[in-house]
N, C-alpha and C positions, 0 to 999 in steps of 0.2 A: 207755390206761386211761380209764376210760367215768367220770364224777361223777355222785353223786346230780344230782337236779333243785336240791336245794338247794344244791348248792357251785357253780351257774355263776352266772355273773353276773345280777341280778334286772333285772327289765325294770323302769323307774321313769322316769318323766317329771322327781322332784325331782333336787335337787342333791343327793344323796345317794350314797355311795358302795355299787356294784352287787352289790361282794361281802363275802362276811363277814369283818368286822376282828379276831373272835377270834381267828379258825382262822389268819389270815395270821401274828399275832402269835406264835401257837403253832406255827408252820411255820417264821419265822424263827428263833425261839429255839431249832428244834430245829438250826440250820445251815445249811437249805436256801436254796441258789440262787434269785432272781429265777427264772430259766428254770426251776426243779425248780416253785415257788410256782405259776408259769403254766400247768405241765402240769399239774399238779395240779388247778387249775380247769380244764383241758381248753381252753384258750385258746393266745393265741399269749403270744410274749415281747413284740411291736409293740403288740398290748393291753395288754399290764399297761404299759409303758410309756406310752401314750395316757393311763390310767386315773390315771396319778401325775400327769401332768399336767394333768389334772382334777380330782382329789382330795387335797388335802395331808394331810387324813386319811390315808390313805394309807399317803403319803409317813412320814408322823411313825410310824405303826404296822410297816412294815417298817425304820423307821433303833431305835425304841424296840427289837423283838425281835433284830435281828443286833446293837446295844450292848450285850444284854444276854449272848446268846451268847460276846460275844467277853470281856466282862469272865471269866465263867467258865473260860474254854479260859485265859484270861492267871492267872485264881487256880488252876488245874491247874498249869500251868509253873511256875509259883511255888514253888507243895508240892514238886511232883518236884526241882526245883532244888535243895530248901534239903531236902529229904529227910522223913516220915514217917512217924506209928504210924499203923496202926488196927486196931481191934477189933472183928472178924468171932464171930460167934453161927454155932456149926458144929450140927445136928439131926442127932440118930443113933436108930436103932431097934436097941437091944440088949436081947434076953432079955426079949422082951415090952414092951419098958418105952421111951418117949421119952426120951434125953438130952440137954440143951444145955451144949454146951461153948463159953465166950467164950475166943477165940485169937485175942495181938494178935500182928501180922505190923508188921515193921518194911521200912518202904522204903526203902535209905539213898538219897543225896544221888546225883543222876544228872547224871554229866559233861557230857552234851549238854545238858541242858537249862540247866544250870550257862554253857555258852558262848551257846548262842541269844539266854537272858538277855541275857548284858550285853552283848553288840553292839548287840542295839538300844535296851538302857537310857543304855550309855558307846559307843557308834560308836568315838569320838576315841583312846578307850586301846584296844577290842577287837576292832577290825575287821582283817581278812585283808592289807589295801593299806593302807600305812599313804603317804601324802603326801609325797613329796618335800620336805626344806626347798629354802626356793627360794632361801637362802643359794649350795646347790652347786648349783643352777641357772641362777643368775648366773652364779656362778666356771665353771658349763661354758661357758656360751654365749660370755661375753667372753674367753676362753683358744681357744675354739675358733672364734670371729669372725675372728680376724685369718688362722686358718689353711687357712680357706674361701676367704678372697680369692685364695689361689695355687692350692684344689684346685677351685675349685668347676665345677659340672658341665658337660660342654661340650653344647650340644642339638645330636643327633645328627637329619640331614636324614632320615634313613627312618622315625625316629619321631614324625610331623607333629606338630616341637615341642613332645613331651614332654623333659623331664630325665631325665638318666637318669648314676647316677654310678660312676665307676670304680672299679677293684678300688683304687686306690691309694688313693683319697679314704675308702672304707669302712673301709681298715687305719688310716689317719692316725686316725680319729674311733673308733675301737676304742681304740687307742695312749693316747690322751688322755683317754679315759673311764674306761680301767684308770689311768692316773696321777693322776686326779683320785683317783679310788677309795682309791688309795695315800698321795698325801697327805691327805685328809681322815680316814683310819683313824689317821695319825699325830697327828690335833692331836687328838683322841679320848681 
């Protein structure tokens, strides 16, 4: 993609920044990538880098236009979330004659965006992995401490001193994990 003369960086002996702050401002706002921004002036991605650290203009003009992108895409998530009306002006050519018809469309409430939400609003209640209490991570480790002292692994001489553990040791520590399991469903 070839730029006018005017969208490459200007030739300037001041402290002035090379390229234009509108067009950046209006490139981020639209979404676009650092590297989309750079092709776009037909430069590299090593330049516009260089150029932010030379210029905090800049800098403040592409963080102003992707904050402001992103505040938007977060107020979109939001409507779809919690669900919306709106009211669409439909234009028809019937029997000679222009009609305008206002038809409101209802959006309901969209589950996905509904869970996106709140994992990253509530992580703690909505997230996929929830944390181990480390209550039964105590109770495993000290239940299964003492039962390591009789299984634990023997270093076998062909594996230069790796560990390496037997089928018995892996059933004992299955055995005890279902047990934990089992008692901890009971105090529950």
């Amino acid at each position: 993609m070839e730029a006018s003369s005017a969208l490459r960086p200007k030739e300037t002996t001041a402290k002035t920044c090379p390229v234009d702050l509108p067009i950046i401002l209006k490139l981020a706002r639209l979404g676009c990538t650092e590297a989309q921004i750079a092709e776009f002036f037909d430069f590299s991605v090593s330049t516009l880098t260089r150029m932010k650290l030379a210029f905090p203009e800049l800098v403040a003009t592409l963080k102003e236009g992707k904050k402001w992108a992103d505040a938007h895409v977060e107020d979109s998530l939001y409507r779809r979330a919690l669900g919306y009306t709106l009211t669409e002006t439909v234009t028809k050519f019937f029997h000679g004659i222009w009609h305008e018809t206002k038809i409101e469309r209802n959006h309901p409430p969209d589950t996905l965006a509904c869970i996106f939400w709140l994992k990253n609003r509530k992580p703690n209640d909505w997230r996929d992995i929830h944390a181990v209490e480390s209550r039964f991570v105590f109770e495993f480790v000290s239940r299964v401490g003492s039962t390591l002292n009789n299984l634990l692994p023997e270093v076998c001489p062909h594996c230069k001193g790796r560990l390496t553990l037997r089928e018995s040791t892996i059933r004992e520590l299955e055995r005890l994990s279902k047990e934990l399991e089992i008692s901890r469903g009971a105090k529950s």
